[in-house]
N, C-alpha and C positions, 0 to 999 in steps of 0.2 A: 489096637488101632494106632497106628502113626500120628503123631501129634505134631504139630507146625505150628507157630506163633511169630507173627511177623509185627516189632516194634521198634522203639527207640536203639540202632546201632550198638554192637555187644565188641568185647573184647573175644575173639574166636579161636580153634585149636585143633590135635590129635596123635593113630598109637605109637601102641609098643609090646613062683608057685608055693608041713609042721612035720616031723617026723621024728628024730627022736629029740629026746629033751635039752635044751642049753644047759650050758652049768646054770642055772639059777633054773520080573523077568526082565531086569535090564542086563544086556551082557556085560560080566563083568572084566572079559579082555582088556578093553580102553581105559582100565585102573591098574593091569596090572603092572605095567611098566617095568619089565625084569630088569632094565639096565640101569636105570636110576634107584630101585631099590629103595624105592620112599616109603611103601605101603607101610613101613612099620617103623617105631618111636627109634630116633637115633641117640636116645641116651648114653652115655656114657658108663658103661660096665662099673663098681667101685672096686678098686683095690689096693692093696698093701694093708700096714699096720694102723694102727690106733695114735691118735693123735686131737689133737682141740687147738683150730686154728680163727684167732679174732683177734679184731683190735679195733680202737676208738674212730668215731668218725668225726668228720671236718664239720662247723656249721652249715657249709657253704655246701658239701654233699648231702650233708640232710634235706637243705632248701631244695637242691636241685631235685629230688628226687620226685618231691608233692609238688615243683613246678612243671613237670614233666608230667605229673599224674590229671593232673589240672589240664594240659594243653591236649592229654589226650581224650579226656572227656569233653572238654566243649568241640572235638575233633567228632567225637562218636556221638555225640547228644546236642546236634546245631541249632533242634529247636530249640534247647533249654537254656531257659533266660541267665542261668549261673553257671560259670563253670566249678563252682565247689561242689564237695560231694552232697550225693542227695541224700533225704533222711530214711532212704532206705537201703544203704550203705550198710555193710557189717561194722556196726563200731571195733574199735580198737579192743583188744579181748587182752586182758591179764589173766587170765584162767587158762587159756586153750597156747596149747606147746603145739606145734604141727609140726613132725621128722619126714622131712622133703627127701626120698631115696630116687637116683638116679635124677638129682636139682643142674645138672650141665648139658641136659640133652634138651632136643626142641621143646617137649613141653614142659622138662620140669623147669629149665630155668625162668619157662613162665611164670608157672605158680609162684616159686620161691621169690618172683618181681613180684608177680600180685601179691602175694602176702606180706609183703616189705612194705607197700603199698598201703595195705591196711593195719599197719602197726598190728602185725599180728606178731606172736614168738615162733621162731622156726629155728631146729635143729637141721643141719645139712649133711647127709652122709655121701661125702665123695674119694673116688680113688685118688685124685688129686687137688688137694686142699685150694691151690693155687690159680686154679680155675674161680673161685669162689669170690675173690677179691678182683682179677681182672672181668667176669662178669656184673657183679654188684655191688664192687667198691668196698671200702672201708665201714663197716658196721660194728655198733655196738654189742657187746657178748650177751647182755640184755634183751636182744632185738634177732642177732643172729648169730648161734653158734657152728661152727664148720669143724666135721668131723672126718680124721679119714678112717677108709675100712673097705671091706670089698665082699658082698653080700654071698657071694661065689666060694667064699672060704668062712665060714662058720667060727673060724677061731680067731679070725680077723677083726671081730665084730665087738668092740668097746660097753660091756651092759652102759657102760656113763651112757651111752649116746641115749639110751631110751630111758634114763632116768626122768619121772616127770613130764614125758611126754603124752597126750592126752588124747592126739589123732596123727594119723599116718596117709601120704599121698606117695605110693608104689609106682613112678612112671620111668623104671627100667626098662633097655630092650635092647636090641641088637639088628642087623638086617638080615632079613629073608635068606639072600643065598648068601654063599662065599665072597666076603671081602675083606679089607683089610683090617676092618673093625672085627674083625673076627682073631686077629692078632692077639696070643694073649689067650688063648683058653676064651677067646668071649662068644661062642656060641648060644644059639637058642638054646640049645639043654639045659647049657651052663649058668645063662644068664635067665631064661624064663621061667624056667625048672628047678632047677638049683638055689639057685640066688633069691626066687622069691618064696621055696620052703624055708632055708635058714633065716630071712628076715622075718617071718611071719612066728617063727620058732622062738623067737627074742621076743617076741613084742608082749608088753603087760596083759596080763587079764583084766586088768582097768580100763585098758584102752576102749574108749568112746568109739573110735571108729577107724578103720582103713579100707581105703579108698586105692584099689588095684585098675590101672589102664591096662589094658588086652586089648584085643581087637574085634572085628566084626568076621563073620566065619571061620570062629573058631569050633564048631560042634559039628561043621561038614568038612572037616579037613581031610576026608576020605574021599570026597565026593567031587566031582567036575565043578564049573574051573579052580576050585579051591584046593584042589589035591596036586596043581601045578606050585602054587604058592610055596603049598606045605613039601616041595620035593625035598627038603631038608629037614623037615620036623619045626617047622616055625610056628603054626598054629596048632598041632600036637601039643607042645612045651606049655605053650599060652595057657592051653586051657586046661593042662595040668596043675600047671600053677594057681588058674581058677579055683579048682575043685578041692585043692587043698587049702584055700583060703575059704571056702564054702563051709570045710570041713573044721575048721580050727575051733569053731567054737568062739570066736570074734567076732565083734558086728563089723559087717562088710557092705559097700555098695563096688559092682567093678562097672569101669563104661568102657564101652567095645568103640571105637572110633574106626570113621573109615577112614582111604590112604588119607595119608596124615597132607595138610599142605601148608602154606603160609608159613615161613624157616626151613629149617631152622636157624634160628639167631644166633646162633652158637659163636660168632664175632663180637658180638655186638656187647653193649656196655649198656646199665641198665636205666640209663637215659633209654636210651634209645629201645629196650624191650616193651619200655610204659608206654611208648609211642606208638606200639607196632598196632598195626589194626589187619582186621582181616577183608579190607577189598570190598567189590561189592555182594561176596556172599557171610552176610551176616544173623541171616535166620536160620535158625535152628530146629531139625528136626529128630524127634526122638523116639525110638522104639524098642519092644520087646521082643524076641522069640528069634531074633539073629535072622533077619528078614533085610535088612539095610545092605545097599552093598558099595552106595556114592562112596564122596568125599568129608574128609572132617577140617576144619581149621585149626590148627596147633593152637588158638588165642581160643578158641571158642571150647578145645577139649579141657585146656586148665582153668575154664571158666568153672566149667561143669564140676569137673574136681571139687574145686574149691567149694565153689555150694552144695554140691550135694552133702558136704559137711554137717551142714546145719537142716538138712530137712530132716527130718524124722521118718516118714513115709519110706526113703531112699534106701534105710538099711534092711541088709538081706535080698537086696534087686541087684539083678542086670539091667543094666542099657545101652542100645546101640546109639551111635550118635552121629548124623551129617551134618553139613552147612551147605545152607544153599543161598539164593540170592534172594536178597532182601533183606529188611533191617531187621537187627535181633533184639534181644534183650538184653544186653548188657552185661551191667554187674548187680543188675533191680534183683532182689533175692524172690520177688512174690511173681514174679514173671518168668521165674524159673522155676519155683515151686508150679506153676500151672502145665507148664511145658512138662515135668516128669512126673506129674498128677493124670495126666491127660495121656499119657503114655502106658498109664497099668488102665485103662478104661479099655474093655475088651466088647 
């Protein structure tokens, strides 16, 4: 059963595959939009070599940043009498390392804002480091390390970068058909296939959890109108990539988003990401069995990411994921717990 939960204004979102060892009835036509090419996460592919790209921050970028987190909560929470965080906020974590892969495309440089946001620790594996500073500024190596590598080449891939790291948010991806983002070997194969075996291929047998974004009809990509989508192998790849993350032997949750909307931000400076809200669709709805076929909001899919971290329930599940209108839940963690609680209730 589909679950909806309509509350306090949410930060909204949406989308985007172990093999051999490392060294160590709505129609859904009026979504498809071939020419804009949205349906799917516009990440940014990683590549080249190995590299560790940080440096100190300003006080005055620090301030800016929980001024900015601040202005966008009393934004998304008008009834509430404070704009500081609420006590159902994820504290600050010295424990949990989160390696942000494909952190410059519309959702991940969400997440990687949201978790800068919550003084969380994140690793960033990007093809180009460079991106990382004019996105989110000057960060501390403490707070934020920025790695290059490129998921797509297995030998590219630094063990440092998963040293220590504890959970993983996979929101690589490429577009649907032929364009110029496909420059570069960065195909669905490449990039949904390829790129998320070898990361998964890396990743510790410690690891608490990874957190793979796909999309919503990925298990009828043979079938009408989804076998137009897939004329290239986009949701083939997807949920290849799935099945090998199902398959690894990792605890996993993946959320399947529909076309992606709201950004990408991919301009934008991470003032301005903490600001972003999703419009007036901000409730959230959430399901099993690849039945969804709407829209997601790119704020509301690295919401979902991000908490699904901490539920427990979460690992080993799929979920599809829309935005629709009305007000969501936020960053409240028990009101998202209800919404993906309410979603395994058959």
């Amino acid at each position: 059963m589909a679950s909806i939960l309509l509350f306090t204004p949410i930060t909204d979102l949406l989308p985007c595959w172990k093999s051999s060892k490392p060294p160590q009835r709505t129609p859904l036509f009026p979504y498809l939009r071939l020419n804009s090419l949205s349906v799917f996460h516009d990440a940014m592919s990683i590549s080249s070599s190995r590299t560790v790209s940080s440096s100190s921050p300003s006080s005055s970028s620090s301030s800016s940043i929980f001024d900015a987190v601040r202005e966008r909560e009393a934004i998304e929470s008008p009834n509430s009498g404070s704009t500081q965080h609420s006590e159902t906020d994820p504290p600050a974590s010295s424990s949990k390392l989160v390696l942000v892969v494909g952190g410059s495309g519309g959702v991940g440089q969400l997440v990687v804002a949201s978790l800068l946001s919550r003084n969380i620790k994140s690793h960033l594996l990007l093809r180009d480091p460079e991106k990382a500073t004019a996105l989110f500024g000057k960060q501390s190596r403490d707070k934020l390390q920025v790695w290059k590598g490129d998921t797509r080449n297995p030998d590219d891939l630094d063990p440092l970068v998963f040293e220590g790291v504890t959970h993983v948010i996979c929101c690589t991806g490429t577009t649907a058909f032929p364009s110029r983002r496909w420059n570069g070997d960065n195909t669905p194969e490449r990039v949904d296939w390829e790129g998320v075996r070898n990361l998964v291929s890396y990743l510790p047998a410690s690891l608490k959890r990874i957190v793979l974004v796909s999309s919503v009809g990925v298990t009828k990509y043979d079938e009408l109108p989804w076998s137009i989508m897939n004329l290239f192998g986009v949701l083939k790849y997807k949920k290849m990539g799935e099945d090998f993350v199902r398959n690894s032997g990792l605890p996993f949750t993946i959320i399947r988003p529909g076309r992606l909307t709201d950004g990408p931000y991919t301009s934008y400076d991470l003032n301005t990401l903490l600001k972003a809200t999703a419009g007036e669709r901000r409730a959230v709805l959430i399901d099993q069995g690849d039945k969804l076929v709407g829209e997601a909001s790119r704020l509301v899919v690295a919401e979902a990411c991000i908490q699904a971290l901490d539920i427990e329930f979460t690992e080993g599940e799929v979920y599809e994921i829309n935005s629709v209108l009305g007000d969501g839940p936020g960053s409240d963690p028990q009101k998202w717990r209800e919404l993906f609680k309410a979603a395994r209730v058959q």
